[in-house]
Backbone and ligand atoms as CSV (ligand in chain L), in Angstrom:
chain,resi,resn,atom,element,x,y,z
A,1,UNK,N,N,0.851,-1.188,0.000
A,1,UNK,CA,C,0.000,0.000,0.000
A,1,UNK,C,C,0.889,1.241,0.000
A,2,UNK,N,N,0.748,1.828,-0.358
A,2,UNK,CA,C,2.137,3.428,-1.108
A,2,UNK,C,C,1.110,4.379,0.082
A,3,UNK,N,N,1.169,4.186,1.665
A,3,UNK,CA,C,0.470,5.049,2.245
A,3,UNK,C,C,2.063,5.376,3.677
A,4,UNK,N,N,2.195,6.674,3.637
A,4,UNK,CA,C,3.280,6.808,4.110
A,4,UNK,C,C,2.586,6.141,5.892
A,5,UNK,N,N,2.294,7.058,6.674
A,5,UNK,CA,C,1.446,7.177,7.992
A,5,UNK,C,C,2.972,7.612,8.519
A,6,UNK,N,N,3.639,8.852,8.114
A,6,UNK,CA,C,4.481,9.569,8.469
A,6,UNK,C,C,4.891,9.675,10.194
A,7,UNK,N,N,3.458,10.278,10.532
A,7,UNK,CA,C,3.776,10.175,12.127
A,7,UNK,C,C,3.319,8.498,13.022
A,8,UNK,N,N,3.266,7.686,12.397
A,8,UNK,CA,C,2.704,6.265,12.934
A,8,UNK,C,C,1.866,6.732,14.172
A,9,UNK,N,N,1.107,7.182,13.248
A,9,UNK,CA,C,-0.780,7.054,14.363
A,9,UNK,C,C,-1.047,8.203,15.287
A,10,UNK,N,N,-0.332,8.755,15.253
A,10,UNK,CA,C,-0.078,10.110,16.086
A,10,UNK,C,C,-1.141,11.168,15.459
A,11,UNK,N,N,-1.781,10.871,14.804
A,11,UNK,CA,C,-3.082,12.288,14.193
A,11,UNK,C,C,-2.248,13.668,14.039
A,12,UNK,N,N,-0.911,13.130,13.349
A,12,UNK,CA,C,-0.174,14.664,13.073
A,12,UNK,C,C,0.234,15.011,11.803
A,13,UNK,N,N,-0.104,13.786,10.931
A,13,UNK,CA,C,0.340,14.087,9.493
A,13,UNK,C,C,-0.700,14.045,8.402
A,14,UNK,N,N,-1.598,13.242,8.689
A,14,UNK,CA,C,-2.802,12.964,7.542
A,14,UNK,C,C,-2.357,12.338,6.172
A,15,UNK,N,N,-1.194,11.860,6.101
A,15,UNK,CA,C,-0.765,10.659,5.272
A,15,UNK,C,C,-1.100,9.528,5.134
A,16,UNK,N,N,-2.048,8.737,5.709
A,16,UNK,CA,C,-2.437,7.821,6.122
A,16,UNK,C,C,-4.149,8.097,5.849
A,17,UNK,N,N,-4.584,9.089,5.055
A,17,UNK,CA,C,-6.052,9.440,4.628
A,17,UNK,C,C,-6.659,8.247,3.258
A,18,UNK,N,N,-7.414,7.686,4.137
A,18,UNK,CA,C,-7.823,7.142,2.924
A,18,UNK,C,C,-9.165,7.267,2.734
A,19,UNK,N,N,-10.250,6.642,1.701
A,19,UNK,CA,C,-11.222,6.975,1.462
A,19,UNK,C,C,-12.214,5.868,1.589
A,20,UNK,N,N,-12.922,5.563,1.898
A,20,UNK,CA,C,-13.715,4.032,2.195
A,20,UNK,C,C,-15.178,3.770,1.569
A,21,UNK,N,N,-15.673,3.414,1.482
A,21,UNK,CA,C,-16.878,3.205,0.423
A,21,UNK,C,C,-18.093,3.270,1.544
A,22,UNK,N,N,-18.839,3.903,1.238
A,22,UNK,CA,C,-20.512,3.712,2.277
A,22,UNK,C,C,-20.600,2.500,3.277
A,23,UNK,N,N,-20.623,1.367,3.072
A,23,UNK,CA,C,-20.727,0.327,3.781
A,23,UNK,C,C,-19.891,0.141,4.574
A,24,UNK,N,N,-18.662,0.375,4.140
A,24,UNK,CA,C,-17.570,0.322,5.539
A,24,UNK,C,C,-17.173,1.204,6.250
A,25,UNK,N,N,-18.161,2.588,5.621
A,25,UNK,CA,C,-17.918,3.606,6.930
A,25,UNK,C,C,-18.565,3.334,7.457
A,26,UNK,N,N,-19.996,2.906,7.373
A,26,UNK,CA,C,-20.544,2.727,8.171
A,26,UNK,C,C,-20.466,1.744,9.591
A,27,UNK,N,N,-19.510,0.598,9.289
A,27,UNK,CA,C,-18.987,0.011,10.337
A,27,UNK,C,C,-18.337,0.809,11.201
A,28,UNK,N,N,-17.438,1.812,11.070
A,28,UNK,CA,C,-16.330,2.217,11.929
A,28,UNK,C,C,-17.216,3.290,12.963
A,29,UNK,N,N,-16.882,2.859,14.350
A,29,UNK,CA,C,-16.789,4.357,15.241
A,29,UNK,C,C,-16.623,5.117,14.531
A,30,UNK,N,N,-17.516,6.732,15.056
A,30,UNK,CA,C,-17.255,7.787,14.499
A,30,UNK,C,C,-15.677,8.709,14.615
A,31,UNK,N,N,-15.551,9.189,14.173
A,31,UNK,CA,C,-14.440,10.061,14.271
A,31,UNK,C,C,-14.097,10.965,14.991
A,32,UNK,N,N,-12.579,10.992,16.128
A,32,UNK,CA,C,-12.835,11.755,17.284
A,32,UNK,C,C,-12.813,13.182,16.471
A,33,UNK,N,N,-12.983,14.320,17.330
A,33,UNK,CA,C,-12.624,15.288,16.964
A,33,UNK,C,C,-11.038,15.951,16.740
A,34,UNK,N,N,-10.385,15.205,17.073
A,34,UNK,CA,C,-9.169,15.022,16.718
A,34,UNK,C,C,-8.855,14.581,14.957
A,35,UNK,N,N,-9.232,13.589,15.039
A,35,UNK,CA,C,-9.214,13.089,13.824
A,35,UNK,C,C,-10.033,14.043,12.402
A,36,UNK,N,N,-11.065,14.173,12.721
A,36,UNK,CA,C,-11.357,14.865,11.667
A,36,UNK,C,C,-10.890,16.725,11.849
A,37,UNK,N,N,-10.414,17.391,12.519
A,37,UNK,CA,C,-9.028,18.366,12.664
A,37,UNK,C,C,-8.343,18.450,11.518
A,38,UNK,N,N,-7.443,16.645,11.762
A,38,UNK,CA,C,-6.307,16.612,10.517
A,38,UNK,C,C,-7.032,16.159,9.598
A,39,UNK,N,N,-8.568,15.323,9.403
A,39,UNK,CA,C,-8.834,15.342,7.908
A,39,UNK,C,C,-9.199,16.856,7.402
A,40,UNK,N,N,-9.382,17.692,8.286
A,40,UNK,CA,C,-9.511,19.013,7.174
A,40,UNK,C,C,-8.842,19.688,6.848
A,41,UNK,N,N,-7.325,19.235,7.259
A,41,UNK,CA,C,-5.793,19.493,6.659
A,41,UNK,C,C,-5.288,18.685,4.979
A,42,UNK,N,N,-6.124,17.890,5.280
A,42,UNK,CA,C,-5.971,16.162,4.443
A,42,UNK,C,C,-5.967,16.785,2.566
A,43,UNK,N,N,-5.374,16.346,1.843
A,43,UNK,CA,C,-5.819,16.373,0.397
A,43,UNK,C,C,-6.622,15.700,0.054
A,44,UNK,N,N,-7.695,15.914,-0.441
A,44,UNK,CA,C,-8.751,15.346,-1.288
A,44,UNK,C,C,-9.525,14.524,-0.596
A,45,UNK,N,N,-10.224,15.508,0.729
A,45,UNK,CA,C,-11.297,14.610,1.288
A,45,UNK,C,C,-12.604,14.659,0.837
A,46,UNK,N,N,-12.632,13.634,0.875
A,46,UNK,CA,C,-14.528,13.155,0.380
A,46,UNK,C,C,-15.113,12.598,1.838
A,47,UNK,N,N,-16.626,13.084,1.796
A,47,UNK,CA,C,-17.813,11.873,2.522
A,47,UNK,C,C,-17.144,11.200,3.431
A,48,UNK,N,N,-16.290,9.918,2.969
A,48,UNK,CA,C,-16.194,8.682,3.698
A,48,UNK,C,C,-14.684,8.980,3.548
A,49,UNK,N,N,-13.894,9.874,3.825
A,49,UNK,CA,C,-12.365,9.569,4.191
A,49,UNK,C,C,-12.515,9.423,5.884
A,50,UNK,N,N,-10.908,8.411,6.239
A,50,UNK,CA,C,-10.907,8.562,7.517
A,50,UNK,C,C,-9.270,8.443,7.182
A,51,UNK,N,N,-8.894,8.800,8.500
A,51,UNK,CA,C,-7.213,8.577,8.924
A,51,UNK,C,C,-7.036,7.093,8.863
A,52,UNK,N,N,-6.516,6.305,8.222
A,52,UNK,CA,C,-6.226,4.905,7.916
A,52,UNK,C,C,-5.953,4.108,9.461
A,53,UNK,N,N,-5.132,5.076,9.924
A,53,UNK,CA,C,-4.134,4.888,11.191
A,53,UNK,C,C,-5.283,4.838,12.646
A,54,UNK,N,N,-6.244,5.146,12.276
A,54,UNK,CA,C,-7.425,5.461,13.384
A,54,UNK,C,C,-8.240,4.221,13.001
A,55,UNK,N,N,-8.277,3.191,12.278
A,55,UNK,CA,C,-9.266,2.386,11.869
A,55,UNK,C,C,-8.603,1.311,12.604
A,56,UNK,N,N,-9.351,0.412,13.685
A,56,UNK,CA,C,-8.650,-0.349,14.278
A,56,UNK,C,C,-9.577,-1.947,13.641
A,57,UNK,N,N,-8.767,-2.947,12.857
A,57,UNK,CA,C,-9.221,-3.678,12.534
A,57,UNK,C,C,-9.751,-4.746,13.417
A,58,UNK,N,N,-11.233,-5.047,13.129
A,58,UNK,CA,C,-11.870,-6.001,13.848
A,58,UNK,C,C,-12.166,-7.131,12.975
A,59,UNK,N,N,-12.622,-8.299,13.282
A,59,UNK,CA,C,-13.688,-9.267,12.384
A,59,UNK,C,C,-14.377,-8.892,11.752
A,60,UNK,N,N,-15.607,-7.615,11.757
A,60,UNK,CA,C,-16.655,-7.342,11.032
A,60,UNK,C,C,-15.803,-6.523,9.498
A,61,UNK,N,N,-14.471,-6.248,10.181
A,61,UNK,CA,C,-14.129,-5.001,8.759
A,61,UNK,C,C,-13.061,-6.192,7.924
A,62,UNK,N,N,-13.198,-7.608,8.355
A,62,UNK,CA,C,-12.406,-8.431,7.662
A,62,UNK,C,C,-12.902,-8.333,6.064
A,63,UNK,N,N,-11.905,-8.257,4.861
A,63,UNK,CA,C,-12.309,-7.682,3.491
A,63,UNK,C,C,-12.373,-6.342,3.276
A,64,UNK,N,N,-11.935,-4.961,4.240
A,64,UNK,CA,C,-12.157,-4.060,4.130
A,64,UNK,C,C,-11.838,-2.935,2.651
A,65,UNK,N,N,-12.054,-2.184,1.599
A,65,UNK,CA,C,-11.848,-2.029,1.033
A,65,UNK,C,C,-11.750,-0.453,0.764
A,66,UNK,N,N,-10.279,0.194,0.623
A,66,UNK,CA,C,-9.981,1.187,0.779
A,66,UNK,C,C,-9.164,2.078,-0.268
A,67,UNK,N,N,-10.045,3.229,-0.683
A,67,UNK,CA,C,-9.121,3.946,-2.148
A,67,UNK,C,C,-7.685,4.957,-1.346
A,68,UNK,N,N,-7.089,4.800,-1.716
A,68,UNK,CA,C,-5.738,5.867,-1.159
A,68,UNK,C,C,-5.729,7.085,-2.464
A,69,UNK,N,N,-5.965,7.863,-1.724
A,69,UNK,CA,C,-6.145,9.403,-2.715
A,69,UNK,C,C,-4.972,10.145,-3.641
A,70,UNK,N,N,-4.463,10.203,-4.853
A,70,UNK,CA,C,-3.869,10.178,-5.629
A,70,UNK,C,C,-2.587,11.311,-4.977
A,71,UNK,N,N,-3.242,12.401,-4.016
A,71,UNK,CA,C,-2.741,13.183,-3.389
A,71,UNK,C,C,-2.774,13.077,-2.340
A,72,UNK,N,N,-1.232,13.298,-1.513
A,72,UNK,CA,C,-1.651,13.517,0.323
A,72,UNK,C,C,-1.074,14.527,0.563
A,73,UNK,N,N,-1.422,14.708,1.900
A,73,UNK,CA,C,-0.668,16.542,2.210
A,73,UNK,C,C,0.162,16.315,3.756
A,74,UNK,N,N,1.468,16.136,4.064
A,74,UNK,CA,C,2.045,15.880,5.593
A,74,UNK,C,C,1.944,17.413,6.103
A,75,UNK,N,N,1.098,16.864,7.387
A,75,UNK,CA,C,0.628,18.459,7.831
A,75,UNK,C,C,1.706,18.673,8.839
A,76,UNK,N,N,2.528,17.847,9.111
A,76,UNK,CA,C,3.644,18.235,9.513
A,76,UNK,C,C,4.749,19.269,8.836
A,77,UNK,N,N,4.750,18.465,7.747
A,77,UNK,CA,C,5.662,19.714,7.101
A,77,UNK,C,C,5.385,21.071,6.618
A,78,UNK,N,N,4.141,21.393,7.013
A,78,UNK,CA,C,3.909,22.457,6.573
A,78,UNK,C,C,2.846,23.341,8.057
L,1,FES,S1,S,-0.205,8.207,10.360
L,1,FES,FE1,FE,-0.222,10.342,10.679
L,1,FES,S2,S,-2.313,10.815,10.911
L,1,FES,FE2,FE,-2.302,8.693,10.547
């Protein structure tokens, strides 16, 4: 997967933004307010992006299926 997650999980870079399809957002806990912060730092958020690094895999998200956005933005470096 070509997804950096620059700060490893730390909600400081938004490299790790990916985009998820209706059905499997709908599985995930909502998003702290933390998290969606750096998605509105994020390049090319849509609807159903989340921080990759915030999605903690369970059984139900086994098959999960996730677009990585052609652009990312490290909100660190800037
Ligand atoms: S790895 Fe940096 S926000 Fe997810």
């Amino acid at each position: 997967m070509p997804l950096e997650g620059t700060c490893e999980g730390q909600m400081a870079c938004s490299t790790c933004h990916v985009i998820l399809g209706e059905k499997w957002f709908a599985k995930l806990p909502e998003a702290s307010e933390e998290e969606e912060d750096m998605l509105d730092l994020a390049a090319g958020v849509q609807r159903f992006s989340r921080l990759s690094c915030q999605i903690e895999l369970t059984e139900e998200l086994d098959g999960i299926e996730v677009h990585v956005p052609a652009e990312s933005r490290d909100a660190q470096r800037y």
